[in-house]
N, C-alpha and C positions, 0 to 999 in steps of 0.2 A: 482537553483543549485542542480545539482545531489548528494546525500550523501551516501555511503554507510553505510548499518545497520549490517549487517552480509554477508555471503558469498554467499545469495541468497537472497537477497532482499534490494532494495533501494527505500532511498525514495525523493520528490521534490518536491519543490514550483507549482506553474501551469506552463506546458511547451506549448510548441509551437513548430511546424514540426519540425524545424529545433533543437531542443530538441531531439527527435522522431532519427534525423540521429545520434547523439550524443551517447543515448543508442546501439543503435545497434554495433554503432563501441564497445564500454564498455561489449558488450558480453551479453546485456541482451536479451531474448526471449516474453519477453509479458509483455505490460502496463497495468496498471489498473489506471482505472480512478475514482476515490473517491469524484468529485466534483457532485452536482448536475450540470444539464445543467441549464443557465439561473443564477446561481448562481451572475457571474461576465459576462453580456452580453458582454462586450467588450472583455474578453478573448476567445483565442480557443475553442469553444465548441464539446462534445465526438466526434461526426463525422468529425471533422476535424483532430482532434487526432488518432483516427480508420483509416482514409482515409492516411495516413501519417505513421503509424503501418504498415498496410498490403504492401504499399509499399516498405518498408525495411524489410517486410518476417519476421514482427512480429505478435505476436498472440496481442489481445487486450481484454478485457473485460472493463465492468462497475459495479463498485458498488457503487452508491453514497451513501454520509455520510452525512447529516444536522446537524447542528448545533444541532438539538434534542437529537444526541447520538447514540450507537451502539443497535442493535436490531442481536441476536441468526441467523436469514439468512443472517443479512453480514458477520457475525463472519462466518459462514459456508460455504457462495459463495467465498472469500476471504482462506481461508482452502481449497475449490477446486482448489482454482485456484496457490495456492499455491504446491498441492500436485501433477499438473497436468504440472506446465510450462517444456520446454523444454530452463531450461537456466536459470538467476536471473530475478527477477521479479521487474518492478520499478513502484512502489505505487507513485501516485501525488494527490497535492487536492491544497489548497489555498499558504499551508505552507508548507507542506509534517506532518503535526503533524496526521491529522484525518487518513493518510494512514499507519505511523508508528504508529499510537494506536491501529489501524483494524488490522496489521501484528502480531501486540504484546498479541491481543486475541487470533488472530489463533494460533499463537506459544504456549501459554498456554493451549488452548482446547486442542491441539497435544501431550500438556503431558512436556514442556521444563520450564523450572526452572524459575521461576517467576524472581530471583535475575540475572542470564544470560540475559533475557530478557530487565530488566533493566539498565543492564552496555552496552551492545549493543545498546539501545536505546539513552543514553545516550552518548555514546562517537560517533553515530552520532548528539547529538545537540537536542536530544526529551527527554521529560519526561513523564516518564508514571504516575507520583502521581497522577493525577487526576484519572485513573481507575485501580490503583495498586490493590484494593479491591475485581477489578471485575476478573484481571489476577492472585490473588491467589484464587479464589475462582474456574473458570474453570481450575486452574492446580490441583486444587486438587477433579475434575470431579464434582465440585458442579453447574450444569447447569442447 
């Protein structure tokens, strides 16, 4: 299910093409894909996702997120690609949670209110406690 989080950015469970038509009509410009490939073999994987994007004259990207945790170039590829769409951006992964946590970095390196962050994240259905530490620490440029 598609959530929105704020006024340019959503997030979602793992989608499929027909997902892909979905966003586009919703006005978004570019997917990102948060899941590793292989992750869930039975689901969509990025290239089908991608192939399914370009079709509907979206932009696409990959940044996948492991279970391991965020690392400083997703927080940044995510931030590019943030600063670059042309339209809202819809972050997917397992649950939509690894894509609204990556969102909720970039929005903090960018400099936006760690507590904003969190009631956005939250009245889409996400919490950020588990890396609230790490989003007052790059809002307040500690990186």
């Amino acid at each position: 299910m598609i959530k929105q989080v704020d006024a340019h950015f959503y997030a979602s469970e793992q989608i499929g093409p027909g997902d892909v038509a979905e966003a586009a009509r919703l006005g978004i410009g570019t997917i990102v894909n948060n899941r590793p490939d292989g992750e869930d073999p039975s689901a969509p994987q990025g290239n089908v996702i991608e192939a399914a994007a370009k079709a509907h004259g979206l932009a696409y990207a990959a940044i996948p997120v492991s279970h391991a945790g965020f690392s400083h170039p997703q927080v940044d590829a995510m931030a590019a690609v943030l600063a670059r769409a042309d339209g809202p951006v819809l972050g997917y992964c397992r649950s939509g949670t690894r894509s609204t946590l990556l969102w909720a970095l970039a929005q903090a390196k960018a400099g936006a209110a760690p507590d904003e962050i969190a009631a956005k994240s939250a009245q889409a259905g996400y919490d950020v406690a588990p890396i609230r530490a790490m989003i007052d620490a790059l809002a307040a440029g500690d990186d």
